[in-house]
C-alpha positions as CSV (number, residue, x, y, z in Angstrom):
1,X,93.1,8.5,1.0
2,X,92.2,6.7,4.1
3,X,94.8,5.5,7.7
4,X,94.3,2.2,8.8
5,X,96.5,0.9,11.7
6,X,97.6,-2.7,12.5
7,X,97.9,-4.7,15.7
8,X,101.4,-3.4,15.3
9,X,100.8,-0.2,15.5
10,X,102.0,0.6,12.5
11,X,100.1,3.3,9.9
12,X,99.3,2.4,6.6
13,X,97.7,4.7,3.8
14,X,95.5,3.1,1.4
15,X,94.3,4.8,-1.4
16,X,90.4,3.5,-2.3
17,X,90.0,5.0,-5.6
18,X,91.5,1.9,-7.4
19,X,89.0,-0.2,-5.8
20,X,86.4,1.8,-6.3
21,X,87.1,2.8,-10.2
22,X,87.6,-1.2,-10.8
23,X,83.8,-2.1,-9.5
24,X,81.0,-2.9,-12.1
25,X,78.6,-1.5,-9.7
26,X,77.9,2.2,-10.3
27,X,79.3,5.0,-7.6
28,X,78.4,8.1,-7.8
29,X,80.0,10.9,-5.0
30,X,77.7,14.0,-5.2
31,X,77.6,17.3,-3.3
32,X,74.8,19.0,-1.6
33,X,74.1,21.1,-4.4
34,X,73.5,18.0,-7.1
35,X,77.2,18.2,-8.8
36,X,79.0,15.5,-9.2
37,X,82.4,14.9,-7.5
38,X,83.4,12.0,-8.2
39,X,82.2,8.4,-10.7
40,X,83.7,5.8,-11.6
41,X,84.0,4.1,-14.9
42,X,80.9,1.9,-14.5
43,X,78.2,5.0,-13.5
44,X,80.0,6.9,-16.7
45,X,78.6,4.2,-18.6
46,X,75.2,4.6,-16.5
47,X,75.1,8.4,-17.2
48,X,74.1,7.4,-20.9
49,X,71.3,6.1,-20.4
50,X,70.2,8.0,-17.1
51,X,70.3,11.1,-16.4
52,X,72.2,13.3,-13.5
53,X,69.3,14.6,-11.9
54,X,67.1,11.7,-11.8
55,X,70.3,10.1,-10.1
56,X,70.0,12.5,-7.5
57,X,66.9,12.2,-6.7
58,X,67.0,9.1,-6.1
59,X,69.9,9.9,-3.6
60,X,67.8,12.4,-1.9
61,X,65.2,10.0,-1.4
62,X,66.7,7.4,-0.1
63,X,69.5,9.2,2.0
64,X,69.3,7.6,5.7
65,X,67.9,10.2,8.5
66,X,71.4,10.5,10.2
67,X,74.9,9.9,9.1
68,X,76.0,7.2,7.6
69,X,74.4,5.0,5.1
70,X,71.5,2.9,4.2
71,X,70.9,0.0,1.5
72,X,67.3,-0.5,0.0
73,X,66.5,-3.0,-2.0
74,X,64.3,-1.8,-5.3
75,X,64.3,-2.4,-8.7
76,X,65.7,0.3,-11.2
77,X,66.0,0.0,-14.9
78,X,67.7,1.9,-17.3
79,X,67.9,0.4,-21.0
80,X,70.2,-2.7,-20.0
81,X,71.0,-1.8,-16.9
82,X,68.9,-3.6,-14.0
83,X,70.2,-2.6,-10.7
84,X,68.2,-4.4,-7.5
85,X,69.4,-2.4,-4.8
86,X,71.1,0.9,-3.5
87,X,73.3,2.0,-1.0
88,X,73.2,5.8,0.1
89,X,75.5,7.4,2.5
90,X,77.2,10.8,3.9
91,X,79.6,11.7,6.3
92,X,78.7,15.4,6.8
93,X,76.5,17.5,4.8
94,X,78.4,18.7,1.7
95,X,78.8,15.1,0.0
96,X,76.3,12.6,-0.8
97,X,77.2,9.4,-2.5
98,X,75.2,6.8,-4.4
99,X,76.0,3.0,-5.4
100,X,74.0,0.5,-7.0
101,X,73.8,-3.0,-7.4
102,X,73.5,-4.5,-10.7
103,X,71.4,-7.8,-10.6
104,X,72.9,-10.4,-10.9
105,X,72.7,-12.0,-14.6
106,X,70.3,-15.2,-14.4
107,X,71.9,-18.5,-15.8
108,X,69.7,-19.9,-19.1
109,X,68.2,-23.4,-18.4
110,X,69.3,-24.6,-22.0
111,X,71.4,-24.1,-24.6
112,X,69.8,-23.0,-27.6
113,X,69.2,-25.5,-29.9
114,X,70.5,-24.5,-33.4
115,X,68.2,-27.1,-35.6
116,X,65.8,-23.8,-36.7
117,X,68.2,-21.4,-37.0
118,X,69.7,-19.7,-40.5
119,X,72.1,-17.9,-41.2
120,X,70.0,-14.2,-41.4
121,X,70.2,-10.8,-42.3
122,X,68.4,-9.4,-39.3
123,X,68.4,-5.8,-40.8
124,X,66.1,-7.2,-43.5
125,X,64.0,-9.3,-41.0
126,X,63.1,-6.4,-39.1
127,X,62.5,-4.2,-42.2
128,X,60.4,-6.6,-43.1
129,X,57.8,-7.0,-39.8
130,X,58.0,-3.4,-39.6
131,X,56.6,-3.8,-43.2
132,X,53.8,-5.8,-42.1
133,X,53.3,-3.4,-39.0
134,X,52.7,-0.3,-41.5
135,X,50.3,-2.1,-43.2
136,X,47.9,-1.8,-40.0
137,X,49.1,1.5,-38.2
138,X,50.3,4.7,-39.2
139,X,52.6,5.4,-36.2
140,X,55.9,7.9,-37.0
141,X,58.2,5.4,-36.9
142,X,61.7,5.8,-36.8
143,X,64.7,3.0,-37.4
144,X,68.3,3.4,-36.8
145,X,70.3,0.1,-37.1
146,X,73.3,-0.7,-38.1
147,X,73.7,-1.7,-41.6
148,X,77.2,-3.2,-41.2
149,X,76.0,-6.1,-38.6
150,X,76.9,-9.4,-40.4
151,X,74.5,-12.2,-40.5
152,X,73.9,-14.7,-37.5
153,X,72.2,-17.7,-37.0
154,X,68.2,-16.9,-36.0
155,X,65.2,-19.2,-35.9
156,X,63.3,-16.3,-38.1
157,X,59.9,-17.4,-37.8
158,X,59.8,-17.7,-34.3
159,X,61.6,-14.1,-34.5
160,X,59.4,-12.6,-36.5
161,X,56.5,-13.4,-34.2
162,X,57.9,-12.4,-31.0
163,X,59.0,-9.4,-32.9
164,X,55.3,-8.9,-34.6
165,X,54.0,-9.1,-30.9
166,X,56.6,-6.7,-29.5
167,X,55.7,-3.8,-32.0
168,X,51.8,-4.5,-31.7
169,X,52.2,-3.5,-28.3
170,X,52.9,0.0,-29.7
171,X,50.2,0.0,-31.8
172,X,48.9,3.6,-30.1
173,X,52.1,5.3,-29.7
174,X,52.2,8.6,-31.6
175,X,56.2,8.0,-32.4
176,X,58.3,4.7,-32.2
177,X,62.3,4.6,-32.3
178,X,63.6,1.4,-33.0
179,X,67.6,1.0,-32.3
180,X,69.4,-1.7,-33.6
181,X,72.9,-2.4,-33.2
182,X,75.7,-4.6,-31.5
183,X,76.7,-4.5,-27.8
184,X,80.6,-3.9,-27.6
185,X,82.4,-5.6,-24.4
186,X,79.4,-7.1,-23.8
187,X,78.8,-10.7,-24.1
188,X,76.9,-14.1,-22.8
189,X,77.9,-17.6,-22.5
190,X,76.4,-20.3,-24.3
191,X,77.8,-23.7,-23.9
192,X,81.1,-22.1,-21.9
193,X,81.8,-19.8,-25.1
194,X,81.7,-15.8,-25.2
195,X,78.5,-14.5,-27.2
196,X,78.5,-11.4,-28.2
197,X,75.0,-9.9,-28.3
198,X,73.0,-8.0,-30.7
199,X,70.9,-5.2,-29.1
200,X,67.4,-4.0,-30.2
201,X,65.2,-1.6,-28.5
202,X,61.9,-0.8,-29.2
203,X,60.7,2.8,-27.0
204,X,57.9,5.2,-27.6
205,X,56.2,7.5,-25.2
206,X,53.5,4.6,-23.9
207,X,52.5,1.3,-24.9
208,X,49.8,-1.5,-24.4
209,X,51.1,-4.3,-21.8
210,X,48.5,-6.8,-22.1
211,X,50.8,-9.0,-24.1
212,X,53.8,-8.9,-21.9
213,X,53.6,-12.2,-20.3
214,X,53.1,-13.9,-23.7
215,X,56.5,-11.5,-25.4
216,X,58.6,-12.3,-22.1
217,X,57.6,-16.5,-23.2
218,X,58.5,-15.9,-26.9
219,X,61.9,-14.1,-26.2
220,X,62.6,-16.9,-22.9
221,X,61.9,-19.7,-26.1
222,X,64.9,-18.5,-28.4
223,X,67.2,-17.4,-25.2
224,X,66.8,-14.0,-25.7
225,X,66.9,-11.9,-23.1
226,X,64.0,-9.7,-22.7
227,X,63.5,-6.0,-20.4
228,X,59.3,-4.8,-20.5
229,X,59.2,-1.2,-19.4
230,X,56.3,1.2,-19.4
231,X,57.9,2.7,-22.6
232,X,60.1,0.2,-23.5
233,X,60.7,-3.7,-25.1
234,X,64.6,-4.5,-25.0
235,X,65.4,-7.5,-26.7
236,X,69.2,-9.1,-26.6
237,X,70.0,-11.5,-29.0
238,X,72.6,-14.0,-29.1
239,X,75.0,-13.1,-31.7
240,X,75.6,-17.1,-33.1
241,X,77.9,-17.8,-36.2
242,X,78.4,-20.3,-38.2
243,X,81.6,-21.8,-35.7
244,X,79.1,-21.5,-32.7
């Protein structure tokens, strides 16, 4: 609860939480100790993918020298989640708290031209360049997708190679966990229409970038959105039907 007072002298009280709870940013209020006090709904979502204490860490780090607070701009990636800056702050030294800035979502160049695309099973697609990928390497592999997802229009041959690319960059990973599955309240827009999107992720303990540039050009090709990390390949796929 904060006191703000007018030209008229007059006090108001205005309660901050609201605001706070309704921003898609991430805030985090911690105390010296590494607890938290206080998120809202957007760094409870953040907390599955990242952990508390990395989170604090990354307050520590950051914190300004003397009261108040500091933004740095950096790069920060968890799963989805691409934040391009931070904003630490405190007001005395029992409370610590941490935003960060998601960045902003780029706008695609075209629409994506539905001339290739069929109607697909993607379950099966991937089952079936996973195939191929056994055939050369005898990583533990491990696939949990969702059986349920209905088919959606794909261009599969130019799927299955970016997707024959992306795993061959794991080709000396001792254990690969491949996720598929579809993003609820999330969504894109293609030609002024909500998309929903279909998430796969691709993460073992290390992997070979040398073919990043060439997966990143593949995935910018069919509009799919694509996150390289040192353990990681994120793809997100537009979810297109048959009325899209």
């Amino acid at each position: 609860m904060s006191t703000v007072s007018t030209k008229s002298q007059e006090t108001i009280k205005l309660n901050f939480e609201s605001f706070i709870e309704w921003d898609n940013n991430p805030f985090i209020l911690f105390s010296n100790e590494g607890k938290i006090i206080y998120l809202n709904h957007a760094a409870e979502i953040l907390f599955g993918y990242a952990s508390k204490e990395d989170l604090y860490h990354i307050a520590l780090t950051y914190a300004p020298q003397n009261f108040g607070h500091k933004m740095t701009q950096l790069t920060l990636t968890y799963d989805t989640f691409i934040f391009f800056a931070i904003s630490v702050g405190y007001e005395n030294e029992e409370q610590l708290s941490l935003r960060l800035y998601h960045m902003p979502p780029s706008k695609p160049k075209l629409v994506p031209k539905t001339d290739n695309m069929v109607m697909t099973d993607i379950n099966i697609l991937l089952e079936a360049n996973i195939a191929l990928f056994r055939t050369k390497n005898t990583n533990t592999l491990r696939l949990l997708a969702d059986q349920d997802l209905p088919p959606f229009k794909i261009d599969q041959n130019h799927f299955s190679k970016l997707l024959r690319k992306a795993l061959d960059s794991f080709r000396a990973s001792d254990s690969i966990d491949i996720t598929l599955k579809l993003l609820i309240g999330q969504h894109i827009l293609i030609d002024a229409k909500k998309t929903a999107i279909v998430h796969l992720s691709i993460k073992a303990n290390g992997r070979y970038n040398d073919a990043d540039t060439l997966i990143e050009s593949l995935a910018t090709e069919a509009h799919i959105k694509c996150i390289t990390t040192e353990y990681a390949i994120i793809l997100e796929i537009p979810f297109i039907r048959n009325d899209e």
